[in-house]
N, CA, C and O atoms as CSV, one atom per row, in Angstrom:
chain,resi,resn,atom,element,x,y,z
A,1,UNK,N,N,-32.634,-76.751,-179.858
A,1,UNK,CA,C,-31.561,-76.334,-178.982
A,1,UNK,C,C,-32.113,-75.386,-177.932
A,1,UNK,O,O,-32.368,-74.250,-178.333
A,2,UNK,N,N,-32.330,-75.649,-176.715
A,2,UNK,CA,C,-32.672,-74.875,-175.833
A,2,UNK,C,C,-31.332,-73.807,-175.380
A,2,UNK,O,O,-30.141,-73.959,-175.651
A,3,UNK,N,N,-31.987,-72.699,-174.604
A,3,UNK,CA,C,-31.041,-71.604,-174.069
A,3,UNK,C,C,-30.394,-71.999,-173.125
A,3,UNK,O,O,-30.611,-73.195,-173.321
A,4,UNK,N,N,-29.569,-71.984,-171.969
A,4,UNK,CA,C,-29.176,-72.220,-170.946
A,4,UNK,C,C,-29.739,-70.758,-170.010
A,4,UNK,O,O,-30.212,-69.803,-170.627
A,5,UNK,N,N,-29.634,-70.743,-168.689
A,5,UNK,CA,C,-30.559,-69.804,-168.283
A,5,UNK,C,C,-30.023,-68.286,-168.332
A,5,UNK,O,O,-30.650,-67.242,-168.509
A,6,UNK,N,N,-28.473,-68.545,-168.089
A,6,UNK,CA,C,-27.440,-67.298,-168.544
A,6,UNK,C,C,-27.594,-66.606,-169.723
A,6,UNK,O,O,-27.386,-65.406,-169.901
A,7,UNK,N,N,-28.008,-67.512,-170.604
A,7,UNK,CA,C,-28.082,-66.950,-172.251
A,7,UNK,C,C,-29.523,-66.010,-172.532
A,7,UNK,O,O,-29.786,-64.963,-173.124
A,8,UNK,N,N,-30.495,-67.339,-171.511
A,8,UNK,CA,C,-31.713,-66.362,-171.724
A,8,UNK,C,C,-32.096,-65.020,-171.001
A,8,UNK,O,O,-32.838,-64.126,-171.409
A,9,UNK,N,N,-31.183,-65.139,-169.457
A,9,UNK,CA,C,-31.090,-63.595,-169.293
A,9,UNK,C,C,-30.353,-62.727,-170.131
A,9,UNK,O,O,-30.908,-61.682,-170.470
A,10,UNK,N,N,-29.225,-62.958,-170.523
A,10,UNK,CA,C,-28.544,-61.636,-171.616
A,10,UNK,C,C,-29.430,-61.823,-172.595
A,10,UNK,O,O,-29.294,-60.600,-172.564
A,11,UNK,N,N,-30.451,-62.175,-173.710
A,11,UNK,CA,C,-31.512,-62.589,-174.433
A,11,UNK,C,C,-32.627,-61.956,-173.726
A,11,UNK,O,O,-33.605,-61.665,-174.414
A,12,UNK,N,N,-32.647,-61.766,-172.829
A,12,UNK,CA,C,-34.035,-61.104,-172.148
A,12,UNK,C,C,-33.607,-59.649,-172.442
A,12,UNK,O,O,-34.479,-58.925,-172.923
A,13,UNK,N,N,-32.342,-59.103,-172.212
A,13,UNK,CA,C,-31.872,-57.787,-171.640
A,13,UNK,C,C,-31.785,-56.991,-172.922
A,13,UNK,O,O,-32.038,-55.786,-172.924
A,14,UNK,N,N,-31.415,-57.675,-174.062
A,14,UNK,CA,C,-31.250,-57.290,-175.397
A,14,UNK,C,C,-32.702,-57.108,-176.054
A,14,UNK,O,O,-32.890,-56.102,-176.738
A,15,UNK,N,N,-33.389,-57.726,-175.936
A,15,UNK,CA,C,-34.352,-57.871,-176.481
A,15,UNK,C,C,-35.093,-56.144,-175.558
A,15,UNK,O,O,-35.317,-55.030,-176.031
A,16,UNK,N,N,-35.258,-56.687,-174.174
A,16,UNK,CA,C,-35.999,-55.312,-173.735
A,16,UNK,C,C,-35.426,-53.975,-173.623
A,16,UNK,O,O,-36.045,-52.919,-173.491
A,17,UNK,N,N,-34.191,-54.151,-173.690
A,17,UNK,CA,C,-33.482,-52.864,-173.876
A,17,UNK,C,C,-33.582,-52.201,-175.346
A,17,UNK,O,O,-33.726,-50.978,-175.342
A,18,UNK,N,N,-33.519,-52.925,-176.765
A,18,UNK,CA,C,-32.890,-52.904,-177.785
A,18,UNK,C,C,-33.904,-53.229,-178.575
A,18,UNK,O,O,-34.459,-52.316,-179.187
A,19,UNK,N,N,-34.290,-54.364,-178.708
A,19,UNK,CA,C,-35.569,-54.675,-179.716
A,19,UNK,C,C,-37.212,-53.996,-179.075
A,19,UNK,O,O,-38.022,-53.780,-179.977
A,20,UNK,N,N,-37.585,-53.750,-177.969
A,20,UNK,CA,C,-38.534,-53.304,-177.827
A,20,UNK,C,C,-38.960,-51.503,-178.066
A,20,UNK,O,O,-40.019,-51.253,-178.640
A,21,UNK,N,N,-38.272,-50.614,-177.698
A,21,UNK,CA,C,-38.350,-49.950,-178.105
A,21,UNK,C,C,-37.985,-49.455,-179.401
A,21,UNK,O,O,-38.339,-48.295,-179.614
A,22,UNK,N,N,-37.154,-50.242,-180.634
A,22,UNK,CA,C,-37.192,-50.271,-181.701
A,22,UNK,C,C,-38.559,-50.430,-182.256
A,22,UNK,O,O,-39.235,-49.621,-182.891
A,23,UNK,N,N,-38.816,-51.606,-181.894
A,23,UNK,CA,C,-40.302,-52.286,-181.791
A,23,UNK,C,C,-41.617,-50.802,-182.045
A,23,UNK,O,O,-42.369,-50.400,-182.933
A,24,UNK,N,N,-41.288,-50.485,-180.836
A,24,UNK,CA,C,-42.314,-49.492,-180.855
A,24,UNK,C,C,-42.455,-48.258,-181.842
A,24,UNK,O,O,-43.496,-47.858,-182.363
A,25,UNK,N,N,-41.168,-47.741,-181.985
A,25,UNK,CA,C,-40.947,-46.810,-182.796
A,25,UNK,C,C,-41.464,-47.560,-184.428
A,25,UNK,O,O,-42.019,-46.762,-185.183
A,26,UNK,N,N,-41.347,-48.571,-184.791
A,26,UNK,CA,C,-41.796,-48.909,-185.952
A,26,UNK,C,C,-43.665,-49.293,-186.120
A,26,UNK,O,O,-44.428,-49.191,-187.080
A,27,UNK,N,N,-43.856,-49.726,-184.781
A,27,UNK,CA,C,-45.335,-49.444,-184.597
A,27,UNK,C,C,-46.079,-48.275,-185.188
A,27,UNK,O,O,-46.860,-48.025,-186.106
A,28,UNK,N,N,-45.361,-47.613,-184.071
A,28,UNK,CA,C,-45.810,-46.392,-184.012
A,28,UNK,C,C,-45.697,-45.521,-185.680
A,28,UNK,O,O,-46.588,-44.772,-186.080
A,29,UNK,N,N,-44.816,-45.734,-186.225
A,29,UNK,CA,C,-44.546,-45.068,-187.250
A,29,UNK,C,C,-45.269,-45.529,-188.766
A,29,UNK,O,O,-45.217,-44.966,-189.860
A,30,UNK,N,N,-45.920,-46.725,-188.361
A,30,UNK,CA,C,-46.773,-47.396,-189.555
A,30,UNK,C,C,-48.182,-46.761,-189.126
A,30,UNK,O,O,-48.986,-46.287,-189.929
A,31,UNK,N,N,-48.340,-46.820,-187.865
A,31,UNK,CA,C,-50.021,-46.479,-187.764
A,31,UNK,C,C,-49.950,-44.786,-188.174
A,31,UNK,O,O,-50.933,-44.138,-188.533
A,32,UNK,N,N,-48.966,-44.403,-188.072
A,32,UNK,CA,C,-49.085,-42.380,-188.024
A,32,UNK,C,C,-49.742,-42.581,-190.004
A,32,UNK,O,O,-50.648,-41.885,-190.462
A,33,UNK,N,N,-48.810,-43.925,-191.002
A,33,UNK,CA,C,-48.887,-43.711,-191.988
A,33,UNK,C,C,-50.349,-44.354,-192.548
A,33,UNK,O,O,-50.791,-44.147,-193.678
A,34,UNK,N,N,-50.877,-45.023,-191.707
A,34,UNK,CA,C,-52.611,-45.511,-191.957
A,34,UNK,C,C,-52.903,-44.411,-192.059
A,34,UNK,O,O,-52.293,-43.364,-191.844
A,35,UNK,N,N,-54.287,-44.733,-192.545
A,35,UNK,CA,C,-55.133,-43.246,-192.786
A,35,UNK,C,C,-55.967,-43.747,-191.228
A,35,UNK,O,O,-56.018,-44.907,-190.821
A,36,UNK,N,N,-56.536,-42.599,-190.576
A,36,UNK,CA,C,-57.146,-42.496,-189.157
A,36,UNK,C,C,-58.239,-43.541,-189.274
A,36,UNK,O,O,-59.197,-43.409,-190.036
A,37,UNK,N,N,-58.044,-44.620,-188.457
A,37,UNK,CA,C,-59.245,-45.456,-188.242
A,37,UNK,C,C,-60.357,-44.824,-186.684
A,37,UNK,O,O,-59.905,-43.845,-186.089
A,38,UNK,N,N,-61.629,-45.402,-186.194
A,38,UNK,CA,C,-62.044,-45.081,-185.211
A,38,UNK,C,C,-61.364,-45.627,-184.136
A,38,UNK,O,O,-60.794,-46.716,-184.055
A,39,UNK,N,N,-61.499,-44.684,-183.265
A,39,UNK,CA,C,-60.685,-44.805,-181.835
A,39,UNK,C,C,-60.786,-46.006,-181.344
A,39,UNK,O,O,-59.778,-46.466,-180.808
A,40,UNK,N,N,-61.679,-46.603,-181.380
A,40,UNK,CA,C,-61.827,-48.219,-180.756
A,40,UNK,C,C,-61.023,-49.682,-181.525
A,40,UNK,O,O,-60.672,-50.822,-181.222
A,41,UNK,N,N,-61.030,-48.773,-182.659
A,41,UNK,CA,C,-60.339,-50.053,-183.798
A,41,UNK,C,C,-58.869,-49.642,-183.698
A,41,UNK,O,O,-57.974,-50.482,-183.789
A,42,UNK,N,N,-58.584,-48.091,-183.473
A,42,UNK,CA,C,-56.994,-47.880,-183.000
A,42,UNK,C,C,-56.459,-48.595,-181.983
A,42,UNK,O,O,-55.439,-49.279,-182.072
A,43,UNK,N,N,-57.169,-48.442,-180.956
A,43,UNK,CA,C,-57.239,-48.692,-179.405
A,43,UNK,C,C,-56.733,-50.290,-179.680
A,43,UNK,O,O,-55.681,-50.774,-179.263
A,44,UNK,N,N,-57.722,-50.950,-180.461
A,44,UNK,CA,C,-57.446,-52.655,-180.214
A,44,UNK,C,C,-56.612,-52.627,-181.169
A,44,UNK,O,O,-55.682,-53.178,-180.580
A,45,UNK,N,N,-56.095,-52.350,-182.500
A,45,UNK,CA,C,-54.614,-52.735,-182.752
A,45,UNK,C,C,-53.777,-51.921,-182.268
A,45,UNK,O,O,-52.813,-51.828,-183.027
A,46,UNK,N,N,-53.673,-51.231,-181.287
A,46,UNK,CA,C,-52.446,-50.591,-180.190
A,46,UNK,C,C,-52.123,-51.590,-179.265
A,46,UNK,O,O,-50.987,-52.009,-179.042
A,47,UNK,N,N,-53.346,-52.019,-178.644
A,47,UNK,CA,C,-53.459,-53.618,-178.016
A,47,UNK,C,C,-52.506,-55.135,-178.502
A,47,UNK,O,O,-51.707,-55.954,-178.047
A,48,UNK,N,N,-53.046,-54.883,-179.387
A,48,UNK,CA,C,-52.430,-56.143,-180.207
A,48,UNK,C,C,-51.260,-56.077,-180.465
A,48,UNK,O,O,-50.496,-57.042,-180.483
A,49,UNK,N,N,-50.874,-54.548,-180.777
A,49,UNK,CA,C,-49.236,-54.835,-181.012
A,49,UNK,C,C,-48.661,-54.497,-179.888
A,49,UNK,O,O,-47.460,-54.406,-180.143
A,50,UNK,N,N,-48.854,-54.254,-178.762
A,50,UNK,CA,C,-48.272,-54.254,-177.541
A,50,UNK,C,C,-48.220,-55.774,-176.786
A,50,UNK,O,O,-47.374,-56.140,-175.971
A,51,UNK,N,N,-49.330,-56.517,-177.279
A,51,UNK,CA,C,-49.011,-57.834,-176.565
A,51,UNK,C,C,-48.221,-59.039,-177.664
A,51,UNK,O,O,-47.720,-60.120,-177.353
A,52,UNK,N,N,-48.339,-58.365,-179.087
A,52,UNK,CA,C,-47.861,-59.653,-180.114
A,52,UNK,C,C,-45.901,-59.512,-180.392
A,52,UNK,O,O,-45.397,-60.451,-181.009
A,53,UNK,N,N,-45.277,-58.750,-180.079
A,53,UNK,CA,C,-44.043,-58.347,-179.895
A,53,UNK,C,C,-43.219,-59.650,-178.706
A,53,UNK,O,O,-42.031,-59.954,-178.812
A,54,UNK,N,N,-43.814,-60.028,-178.040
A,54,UNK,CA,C,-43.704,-60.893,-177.123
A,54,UNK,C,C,-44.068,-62.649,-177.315
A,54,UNK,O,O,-43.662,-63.690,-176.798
A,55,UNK,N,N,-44.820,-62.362,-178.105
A,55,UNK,CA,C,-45.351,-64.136,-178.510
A,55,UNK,C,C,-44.378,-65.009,-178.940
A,55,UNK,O,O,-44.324,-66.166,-178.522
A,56,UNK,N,N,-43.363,-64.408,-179.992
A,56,UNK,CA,C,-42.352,-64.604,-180.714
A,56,UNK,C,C,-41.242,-65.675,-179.521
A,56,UNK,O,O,-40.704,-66.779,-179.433
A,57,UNK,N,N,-41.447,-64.282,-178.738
A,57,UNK,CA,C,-40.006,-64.207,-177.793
A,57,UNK,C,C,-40.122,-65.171,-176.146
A,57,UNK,O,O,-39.191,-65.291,-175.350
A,58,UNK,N,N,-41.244,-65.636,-176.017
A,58,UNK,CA,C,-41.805,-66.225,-174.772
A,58,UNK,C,C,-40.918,-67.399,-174.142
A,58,UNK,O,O,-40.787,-67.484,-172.921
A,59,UNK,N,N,-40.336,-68.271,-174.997
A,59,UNK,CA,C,-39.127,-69.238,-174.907
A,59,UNK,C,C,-38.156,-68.638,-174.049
A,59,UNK,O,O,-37.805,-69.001,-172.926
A,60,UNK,N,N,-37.625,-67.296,-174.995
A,60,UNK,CA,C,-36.738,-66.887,-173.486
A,60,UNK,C,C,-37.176,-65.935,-172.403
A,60,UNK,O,O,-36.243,-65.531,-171.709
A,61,UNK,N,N,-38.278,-65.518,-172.118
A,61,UNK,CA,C,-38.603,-65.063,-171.295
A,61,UNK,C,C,-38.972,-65.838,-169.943
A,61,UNK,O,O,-39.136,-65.443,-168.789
A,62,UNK,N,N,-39.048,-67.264,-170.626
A,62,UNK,CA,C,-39.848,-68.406,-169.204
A,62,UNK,C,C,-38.809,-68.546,-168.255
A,62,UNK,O,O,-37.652,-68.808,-168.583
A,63,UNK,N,N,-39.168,-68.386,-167.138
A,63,UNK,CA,C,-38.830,-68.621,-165.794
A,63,UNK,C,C,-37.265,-68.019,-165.498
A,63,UNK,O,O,-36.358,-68.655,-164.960
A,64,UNK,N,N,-37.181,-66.296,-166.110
A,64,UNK,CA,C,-36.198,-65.282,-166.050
A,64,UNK,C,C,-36.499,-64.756,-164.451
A,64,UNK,O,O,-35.484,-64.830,-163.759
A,65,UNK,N,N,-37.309,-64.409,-163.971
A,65,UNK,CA,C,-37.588,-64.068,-163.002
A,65,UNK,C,C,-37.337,-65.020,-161.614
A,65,UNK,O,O,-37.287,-64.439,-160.530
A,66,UNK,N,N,-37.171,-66.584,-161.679
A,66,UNK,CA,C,-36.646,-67.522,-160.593
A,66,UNK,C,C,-34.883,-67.284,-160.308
A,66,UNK,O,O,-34.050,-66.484,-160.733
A,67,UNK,N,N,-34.862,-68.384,-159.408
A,67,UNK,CA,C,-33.610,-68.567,-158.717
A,67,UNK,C,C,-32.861,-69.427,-160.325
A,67,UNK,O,O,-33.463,-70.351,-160.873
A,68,UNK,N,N,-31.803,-69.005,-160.731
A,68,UNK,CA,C,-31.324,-69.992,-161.481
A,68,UNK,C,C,-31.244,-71.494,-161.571
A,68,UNK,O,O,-30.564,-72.171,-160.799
A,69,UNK,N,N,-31.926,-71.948,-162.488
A,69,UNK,CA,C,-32.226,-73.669,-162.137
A,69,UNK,C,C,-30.199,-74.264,-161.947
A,69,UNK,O,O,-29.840,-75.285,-161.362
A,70,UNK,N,N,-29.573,-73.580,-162.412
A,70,UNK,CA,C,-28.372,-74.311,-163.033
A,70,UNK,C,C,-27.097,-73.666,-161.941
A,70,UNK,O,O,-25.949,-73.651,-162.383
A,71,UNK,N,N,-27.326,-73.217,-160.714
A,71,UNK,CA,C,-26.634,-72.901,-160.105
A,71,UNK,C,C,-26.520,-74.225,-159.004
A,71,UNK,O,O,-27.288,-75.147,-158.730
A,72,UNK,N,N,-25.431,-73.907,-158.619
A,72,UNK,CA,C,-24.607,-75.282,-157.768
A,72,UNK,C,C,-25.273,-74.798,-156.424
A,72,UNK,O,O,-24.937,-73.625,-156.262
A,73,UNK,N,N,-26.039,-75.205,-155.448
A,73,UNK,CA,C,-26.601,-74.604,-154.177
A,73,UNK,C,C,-25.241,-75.457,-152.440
A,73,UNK,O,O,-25.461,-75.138,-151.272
């Protein structure tokens, strides 16, 4: 079942308003509870979970930024 493009903007807005900074705060709050790895191995899973939050979600993010395909011109 695909989104319609209306759905995937309110789906875009929820997600970056609401799930991302949730997102982060739970990041953030698992690595405080690791024990300290070296800065470079922090660094790349800070990386990783800043870009893997999004992989999930990429379906509705595609082509949010165009002219609505589904508008009557």
């Amino acid at each position: 079942m695909t989104l319609s493009y209306k759905a995937r903007r309110r789906w875009s807005l929820v997600l970056l308003l609401i799930w991302l900074p949730l997102y982060c705060v739970i990041a953030v709050a698992i690595m405080v509870n690791l024990p300290r790895f070296p800065i470079l191995i922090e660094l790349a899973v800070y990386i990783f979970l800043g870009v893997a939050w999004a992989f999930p979600f990429k379906s509705v993010f595609k082509g949010i930024g165009q002219v609505d395909p589904d508008q009557d011109q």
